[in-house]
N, C-alpha and C positions, 0 to 999 in steps of 0.2 A: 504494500500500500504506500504509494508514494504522495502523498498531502502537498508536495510544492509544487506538483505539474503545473501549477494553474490560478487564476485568483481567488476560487472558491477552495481550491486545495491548502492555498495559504490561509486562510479567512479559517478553514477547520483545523488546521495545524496550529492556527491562534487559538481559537476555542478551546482548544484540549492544553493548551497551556494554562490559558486564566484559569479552567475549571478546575484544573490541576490547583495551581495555587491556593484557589477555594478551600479546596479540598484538607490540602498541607495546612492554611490556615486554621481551621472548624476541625480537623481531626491529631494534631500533631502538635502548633503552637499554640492553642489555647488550652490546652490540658497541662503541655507544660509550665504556662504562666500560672495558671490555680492549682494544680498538684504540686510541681514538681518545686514552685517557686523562683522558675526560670523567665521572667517578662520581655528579657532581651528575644526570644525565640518570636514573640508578638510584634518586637517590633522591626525584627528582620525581615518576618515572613507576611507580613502588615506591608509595608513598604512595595515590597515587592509585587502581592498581589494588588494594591493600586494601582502599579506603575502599567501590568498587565491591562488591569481593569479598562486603564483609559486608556490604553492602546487599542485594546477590543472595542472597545466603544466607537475610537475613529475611524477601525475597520471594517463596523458596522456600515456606519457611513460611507464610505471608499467603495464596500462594496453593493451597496442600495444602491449607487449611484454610475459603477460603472458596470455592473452587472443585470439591471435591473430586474431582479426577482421579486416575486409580490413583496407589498409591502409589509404584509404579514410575518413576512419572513423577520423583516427590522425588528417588530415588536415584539415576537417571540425570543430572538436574538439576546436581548438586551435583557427579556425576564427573566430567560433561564440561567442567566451569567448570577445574579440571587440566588439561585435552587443549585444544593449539594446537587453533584452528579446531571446537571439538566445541561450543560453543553456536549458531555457525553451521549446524551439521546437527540440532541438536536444534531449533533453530526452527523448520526446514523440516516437522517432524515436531506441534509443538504448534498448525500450523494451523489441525488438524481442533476444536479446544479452544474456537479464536473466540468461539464463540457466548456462551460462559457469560459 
């Protein structure tokens, strides 16, 4: 599975990044800042998934715009980058998109 052929292959190679982040975020450094008493892990992996966040966001845009895929597409985009695991299942879905 190669994700960079293409602009929608980059656009899911970014999503499975920020989600990822999410993910490290909500499962890894937030346990260690309230368990373990480690806060620096927050603000590592904090930082980081912003910097993602609003990259995705403006690839959101980039590719609304030069891909033109329903606009549906954006707003789901944008919700699921919020929900554990939901850029994971929106990739499986922008697939079909490849081509452009």
């Amino acid at each position: 599975m190669n994700l960079s052929k293409n602009k929608v292959g980059k656009f899911r190679l970014l999503g499975i990044l920020e989600g990822s982040s999410l993910l490290l975020l909500l499962f890894i450094a937030m346990p260690l800042k309230y368990w373990a008493g480690f806060p620096e892990a927050v603000t590592v992996v904090g930082s980081l998934h912003g910097a993602l966040f609003t990259v995705y966001c403006l690839g959101i845009l980039y590719i609304t715009l030069t891909v033109r895929w329903p606009f549906i597409y954006s707003i789901l985009a944008f919700i699921v980058a919020f929900i554990p695991f939901g850029n994971f299942v929106l990739d499986g879905r922008l697939k079909k998109f490849e081509t452009a």
